[in-house]
Structures are given as C-alpha cells and as structure tokens.
N, C-alpha and C positions, 0 to 999 in steps of 0.2 A: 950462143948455141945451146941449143935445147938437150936433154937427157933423152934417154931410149926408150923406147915403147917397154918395153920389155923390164925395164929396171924401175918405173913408176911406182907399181906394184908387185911385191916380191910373196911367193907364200910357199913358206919352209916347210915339208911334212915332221910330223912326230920321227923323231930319232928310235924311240922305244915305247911299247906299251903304255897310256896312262901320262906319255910326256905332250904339252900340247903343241898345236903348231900354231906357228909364230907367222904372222901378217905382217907387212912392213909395207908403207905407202909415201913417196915421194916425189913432189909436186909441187907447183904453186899454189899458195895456201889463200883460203875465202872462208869469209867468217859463217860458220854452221857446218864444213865439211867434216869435223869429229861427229856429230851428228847423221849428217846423212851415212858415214861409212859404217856408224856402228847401227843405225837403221838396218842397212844392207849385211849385216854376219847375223843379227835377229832376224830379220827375215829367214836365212838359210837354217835357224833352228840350234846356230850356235854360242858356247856362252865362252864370256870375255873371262879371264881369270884375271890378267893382270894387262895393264898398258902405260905407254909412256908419250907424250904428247909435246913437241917442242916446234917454234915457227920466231921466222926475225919478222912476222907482220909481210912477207913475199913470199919466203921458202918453208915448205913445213916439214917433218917430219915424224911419222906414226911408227908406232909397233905397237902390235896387236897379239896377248900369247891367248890363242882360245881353245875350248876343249871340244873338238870335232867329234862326229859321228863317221861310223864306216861306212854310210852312202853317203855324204858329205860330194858334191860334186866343186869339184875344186877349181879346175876350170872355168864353170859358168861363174863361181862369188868373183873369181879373178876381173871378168869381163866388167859384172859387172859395177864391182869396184871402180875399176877406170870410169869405166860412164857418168862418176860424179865426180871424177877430180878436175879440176881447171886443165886447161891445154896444158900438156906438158913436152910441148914447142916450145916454150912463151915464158920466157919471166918478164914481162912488160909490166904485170899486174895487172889488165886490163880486168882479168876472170876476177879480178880481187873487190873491184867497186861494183860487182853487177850486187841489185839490190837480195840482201840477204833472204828475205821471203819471197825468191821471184819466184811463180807457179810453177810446178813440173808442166811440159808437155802434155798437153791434153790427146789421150790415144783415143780412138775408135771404140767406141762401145758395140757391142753384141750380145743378142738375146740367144742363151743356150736352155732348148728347151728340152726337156723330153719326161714321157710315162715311164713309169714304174710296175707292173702288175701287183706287186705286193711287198709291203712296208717289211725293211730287215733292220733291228739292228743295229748301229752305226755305219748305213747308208751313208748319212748324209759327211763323217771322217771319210768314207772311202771315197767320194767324190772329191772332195775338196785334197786328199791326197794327188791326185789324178790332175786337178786344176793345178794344183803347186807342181808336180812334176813336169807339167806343159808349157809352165810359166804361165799363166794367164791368172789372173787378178781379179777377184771377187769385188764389183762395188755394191753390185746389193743383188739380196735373195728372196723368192717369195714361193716356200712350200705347203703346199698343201697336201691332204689326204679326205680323200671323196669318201662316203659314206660306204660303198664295197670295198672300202679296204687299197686301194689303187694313190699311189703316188702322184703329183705333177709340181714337176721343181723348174722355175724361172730362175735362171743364173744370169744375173745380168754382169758382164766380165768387159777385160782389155784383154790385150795381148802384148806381153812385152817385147814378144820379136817383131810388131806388128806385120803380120802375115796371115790375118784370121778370117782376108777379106778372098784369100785365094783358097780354091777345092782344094789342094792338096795340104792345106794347114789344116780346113775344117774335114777331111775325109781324115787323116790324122789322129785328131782332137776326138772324134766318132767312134774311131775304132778302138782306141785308147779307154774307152766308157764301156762300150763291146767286153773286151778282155776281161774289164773288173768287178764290172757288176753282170757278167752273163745272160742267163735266161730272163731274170726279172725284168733288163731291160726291154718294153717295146718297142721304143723309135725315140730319137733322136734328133734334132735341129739343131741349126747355128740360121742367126739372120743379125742383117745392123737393125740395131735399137734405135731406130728414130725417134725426133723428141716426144713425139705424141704416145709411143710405147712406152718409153721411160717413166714420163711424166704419169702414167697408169701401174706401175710399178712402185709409189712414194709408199703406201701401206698407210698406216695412222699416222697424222698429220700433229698428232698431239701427245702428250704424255699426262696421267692423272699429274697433281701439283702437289699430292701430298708424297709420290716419287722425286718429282725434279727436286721438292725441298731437302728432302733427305738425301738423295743420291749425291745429287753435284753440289753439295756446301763446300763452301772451297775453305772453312775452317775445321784445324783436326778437332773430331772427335772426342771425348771424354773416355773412350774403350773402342777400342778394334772389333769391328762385326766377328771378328774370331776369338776374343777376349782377350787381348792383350795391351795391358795398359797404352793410352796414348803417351805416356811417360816413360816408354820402352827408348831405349838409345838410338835415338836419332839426333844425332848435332848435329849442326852447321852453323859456322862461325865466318866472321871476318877479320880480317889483321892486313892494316897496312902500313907495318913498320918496316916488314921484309923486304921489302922491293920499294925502291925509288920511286918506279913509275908501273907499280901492278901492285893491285889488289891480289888478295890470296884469298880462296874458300878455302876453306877446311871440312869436308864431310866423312863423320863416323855414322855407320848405320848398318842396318842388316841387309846380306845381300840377298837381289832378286834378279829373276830373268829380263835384263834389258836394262840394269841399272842405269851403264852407263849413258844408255840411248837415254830414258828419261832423265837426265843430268844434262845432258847435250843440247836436247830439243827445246828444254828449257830455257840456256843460255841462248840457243838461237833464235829465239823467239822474244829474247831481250835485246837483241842485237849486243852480244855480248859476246866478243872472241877470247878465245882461250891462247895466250900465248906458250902456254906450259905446263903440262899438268902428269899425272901420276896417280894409277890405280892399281889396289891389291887386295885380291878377296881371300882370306885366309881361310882353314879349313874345317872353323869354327863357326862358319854361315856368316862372321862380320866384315867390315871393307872397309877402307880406307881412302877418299879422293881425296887430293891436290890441288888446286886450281887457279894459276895465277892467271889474270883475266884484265879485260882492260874495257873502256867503252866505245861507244860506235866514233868519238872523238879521237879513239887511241890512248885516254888516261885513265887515272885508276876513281875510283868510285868512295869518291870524298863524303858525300852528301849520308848522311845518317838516315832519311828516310828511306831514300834506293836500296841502302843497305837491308834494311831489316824489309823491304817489300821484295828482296832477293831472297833473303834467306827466308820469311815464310812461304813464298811460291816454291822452292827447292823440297823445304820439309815436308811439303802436302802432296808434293808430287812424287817422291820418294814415298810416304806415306800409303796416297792410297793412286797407285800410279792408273789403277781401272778400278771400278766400281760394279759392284756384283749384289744383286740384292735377288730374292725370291719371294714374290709377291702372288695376291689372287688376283685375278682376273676372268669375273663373274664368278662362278665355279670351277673356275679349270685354275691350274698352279702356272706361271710363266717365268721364267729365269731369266733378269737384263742385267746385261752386260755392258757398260762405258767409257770407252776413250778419248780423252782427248784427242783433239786434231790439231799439229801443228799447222803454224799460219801462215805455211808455205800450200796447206792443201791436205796433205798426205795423213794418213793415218796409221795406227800401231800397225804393226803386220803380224799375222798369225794367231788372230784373234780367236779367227772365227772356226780355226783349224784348232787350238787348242780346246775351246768351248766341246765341240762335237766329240774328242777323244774323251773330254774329264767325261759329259754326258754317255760315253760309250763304255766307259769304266764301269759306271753306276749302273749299268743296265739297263738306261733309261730311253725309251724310246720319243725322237721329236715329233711332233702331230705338225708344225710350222712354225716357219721362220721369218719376220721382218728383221730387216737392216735401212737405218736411215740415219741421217746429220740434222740437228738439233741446234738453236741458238739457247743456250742457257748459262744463266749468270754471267752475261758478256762472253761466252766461249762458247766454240763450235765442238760438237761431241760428235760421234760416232758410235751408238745406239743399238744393241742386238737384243730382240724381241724373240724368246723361244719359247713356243706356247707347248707344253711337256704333254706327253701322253697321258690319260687321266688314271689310265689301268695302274701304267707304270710308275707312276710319277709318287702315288699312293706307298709302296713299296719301301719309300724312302724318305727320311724325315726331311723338311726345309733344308733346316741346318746343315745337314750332310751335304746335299746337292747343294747348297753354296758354299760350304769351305771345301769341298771337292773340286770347282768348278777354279775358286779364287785362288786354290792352291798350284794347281795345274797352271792356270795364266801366269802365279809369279816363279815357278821355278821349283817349287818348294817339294817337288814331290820325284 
C-alpha cells in the first residue's frame, strides 16, 4: 500500500523571521531525483542552507531547510515537486530502473511576439518576470532594436501548464504584458512555432574559437576571471574505508547559488546515486557536502581513475559552474553567458532572468539577445549572446559588467 498524496511532499513555513522553511520529500527513490528537486527550489529563486539525503536504493528520504522569499508561491514548488518524484502508489521500483537521462517531455513551442515603441530600461527583467510568473519557459530569444528606436522581441517559449494552445491561456498571457509594460507596448501575439519558424530563429550558428577556447576549457584556471586564486579552497576528496559498500565524497568549498543542484546534476550525469549525503552552508559563505554514493552497478568506486575523473569534473563544475566573459564584437561590446546542459536535456534555470536584472543594476541597456545550444569540448552548452547598448555599455568598464553579471548568477550579491 502506497503512502498519501499529500505526505510525499511536505513544506513547513518558517516558524519565525529569518528561520527557513523546511522541504521534506518522500517517495520512491530514482537515481538523479536530488538533482532534479533541487533544480526545481532554483528554479523558484530559492536558496538551500542546509539538507540531509538518505535512500535504502527503493525508499528515499529528503529534507530540504531553504531561505524563501515573501512571494515565494508555495503551493505551485509543492506541485511541482511531486511532478518529478516516482509514483508514490508504487514501491515496485519500476520508476527506479527507468533510464537516468531519459528526456523530459517535449511541450509545445510557441512564438510570443510583439513591438515595443520605445526601448526602457530593464525591459527585457520585466518581461521575463511576467514569463516566470506565467510559468512559461524561455528556450530561446531574439531582440532586436530598429534604427527609430522601436523594439521586436521573439520569445520563443513552452508552457508548463500546457494550455497556451487555448484563447483563454494566451488572452491571459496578453493581458499580463498589457498591465506591465503599459503604453510602450503596441501589440502582441502568441502563435505554435513550427519547425520552419524555429529553425529561422537559431541566430549564429557559430562561436569565434578564440571564445570556445577560453570560455569552456574544462581545466581550472591558474586565477579566477575575478581574481581569486585557482588555489582558493575547493576540496574534494575520496575515502572508501567508511562504508563497506559506498564511496564517500567529501566537498569543502565556497558557497553559491545552486550548489547543491550543480553537485547533483553532475553525479546524474555520471549515473551516480547518492545513497546518503549531508549539506551545511555556514554563515561564513563556506559549505560542507557529504556524499556517500555508489555506481550504476550499486558498488562503490574502487577504480582510481573514476576516482580522480569524479573529483576533477566536481571541482570545475563547482569552480566555474557558468561562464561569463565580455568580449568585442566588431565594435560593439557583447556579454556571453554558458551553461552546461545536463544530459537529460534541460538547462540551469534562471539564467536569463538573473542576466537582465545584473544588466538592469548597471544601468545598461540590451540593443539584442541570442540564445542557442552548442556542442563544445564533447558537451552541450547553453549559450546567451547580449549585444550591450553601445551608449550605454561605454559608461561601464568590462570588468564591472562581468563581475557584476557573474556575481549576480552565483549568489554572491
């Protein structure tokens, strides 16, 4: 007999001011579910303080204590929490052998288009506020600014509730743009993005090479694009004396927004379950994981090379979890932005919303935006192209607009 709909997932409000509230997830367990769930509270914008992770290889058990915001919609992470945990009808294990990278759900794409009369500002934050409030999901963007001055932003999106294909989601979704951006807006569309629209949507097909070399080396650095030695504390070690039949990580390092998610996404991408682990970020910016672990066989990770190709993919991914550089392009300044794509599909969440807010900080106005996925050095990336206002972009040294931009994506600010 199965547990309750309702006791799956559990989420405690704060008691007091300042105390966080505590997530709790109870289910049958599948290897990369700590991953996707903490994908799912980054997405929502909030950050993990501490967690505790335990599973007999069928039954798992999460708690999660995170530090919420006061629009925080609790309800919807509730929902959709559940949506990735295994039936929780079922301890058969069935959900347990489906393959760990299997693709999300392909939704419905749709072309949201519409004019602008006149460039504002952090425009392009307040739209992407408006898309996050809607639920609907960014896979790629292409704005331009016409030589009067006038806007036209292709938003190429899904829809999480899939409902975008009916007048009453997109009259909705319309009027919701209406309210935010006012007068400037002229008009507005929703249409499905057939493949031949999409396919005219890709933007540059290419990346200069003296970018890809520098951006996505997947060795650290000799110095942090912020200056901070590559010799700054980041362990990760191995020990398998502890446990019989589990491997233990050990990771000390500094903490960032999504830690835990990139620590996750990595072992699932190794086919790598976590049968036990344990997170604590003190109030010093340092953190602490745990992680006993085991492999796609169920044993522990004897083999010394595994080992040490574990812990350097952990350190670089911890290291530089997205990649931020600010480069020229012809004459104009362009700000790229890179994530990893796990190899289930999916990519970071709230990339492109953090980007716009660091750029809305600085005062900087966007002139256009590409977004596109990349095969480089055997990995698929996730690629944002922001060609900077040339007025404004002047205004502001490089440097500034990329530890502004890099600070903002990892938390730091």
């Amino acid at each position: 007999m199965g547990i309750l709909r309702e006791d799956v997932v559990v989420i405690s409000p704060a008691e007091k001011a300042g105390d966080p509230t505590v997530i709790s997830v109870n289910c049958p367990d599948k290897t990369g579910l700590g991953c996707d769930l903490c994908r799912i509270v980054l997405h929502f914008g909030l950050s993990i303080a501490r967690g505790d992770f335990s599973t007999d290889g069928k039954w798992c058990y999460i708690v999660l204590w995170v530090d919420g915001k006061t629009n925080t919609r609790w309800d919807l992470l509730e929902k959709r929490l559940l949506e990735v945990c295994p039936s929780y009808f079922s301890t058969s294990g069935i959900d347990y052998y489906r393959p760990v990278n299997q693709q999300p759900k392909q939704l419905d794409v749709y072309l949201l288009k519409f004019w602008c009369s006149c460039v504002r500002k952090g425009l392009l934050h307040d739209i992407t506020l408006v898309l996050f409030d809607l639920e609907l999901t960014i896979k790629r963007v292409k704005v331009s600014t016409t030589p009067d001055g006038k806007v036209m932003d292709l938003f190429f999106i899904t829809d999480t509730r899939e409902l975008l294909h009916t007048k009453e989601r997109q009259g909705e979704t319309i009027l919701h743009f209406k309210t935010a951006l006012g007068d400037i807006l002229e008009s507005c569309e929703i249409e499905s993005a057939g493949e031949e629209i999409t396919a005219c949507s890709q933007g540059t097909s290419f990346l200069p090479s003296a970018i890809t070399e520098d951006m996505f080396s997947l060795e650290l650095p000799a110095r942090h694009p912020g200056g901070l030695l590559a010799s700054d504390p980041i362990s990760v070690t191995v020990d398998n004396s502890l446990s019989p039949s589990h491997t233990l990580i050990q990771i000390l390092c500094q903490d960032h927004k999504g830690l835990i998610y990139d620590s996750m996404r990595t072992l699932k991408d190794y086919n790598i379950q976590v049968s036990y682990g344990r997170f604590f970020a003190n109030r010093r910016g340092g953190c602490e994981l745990d992680l006993f672990i085991v492999q796609a066989d169920g044993k522990k990770i004897v083999d010394r090379n595994k080992q040490n190709a574990l812990c350097s993919r952990l350190r670089m991914e911890l290291f530089r979890p997205l990649r931020v550089a600010v480069v020229s392009r012809g004459p104009d300044t362009e700000l790229l932005v890179a994530n990893p794509v796990e190899l289930s599909g999916r990519g970071r969440p709230l990339v492109f919303h953090d980007i716009t807010l660091a750029l809305k900080n600085l005062n900087i106005q966007i002139f256009s935006v590409e977004i596109g996925r990349h095969m480089i050095c055997d990995r698929e990336w996730e690629v944002y192209r922001i060609l900077l206002d040339e007025g404004d972009s002047h205004h502001v040294s490089r440097n500034m607009i990329e530890e502004g931009v890099r600070k903002l994506l990892m938390g730091w600010e």
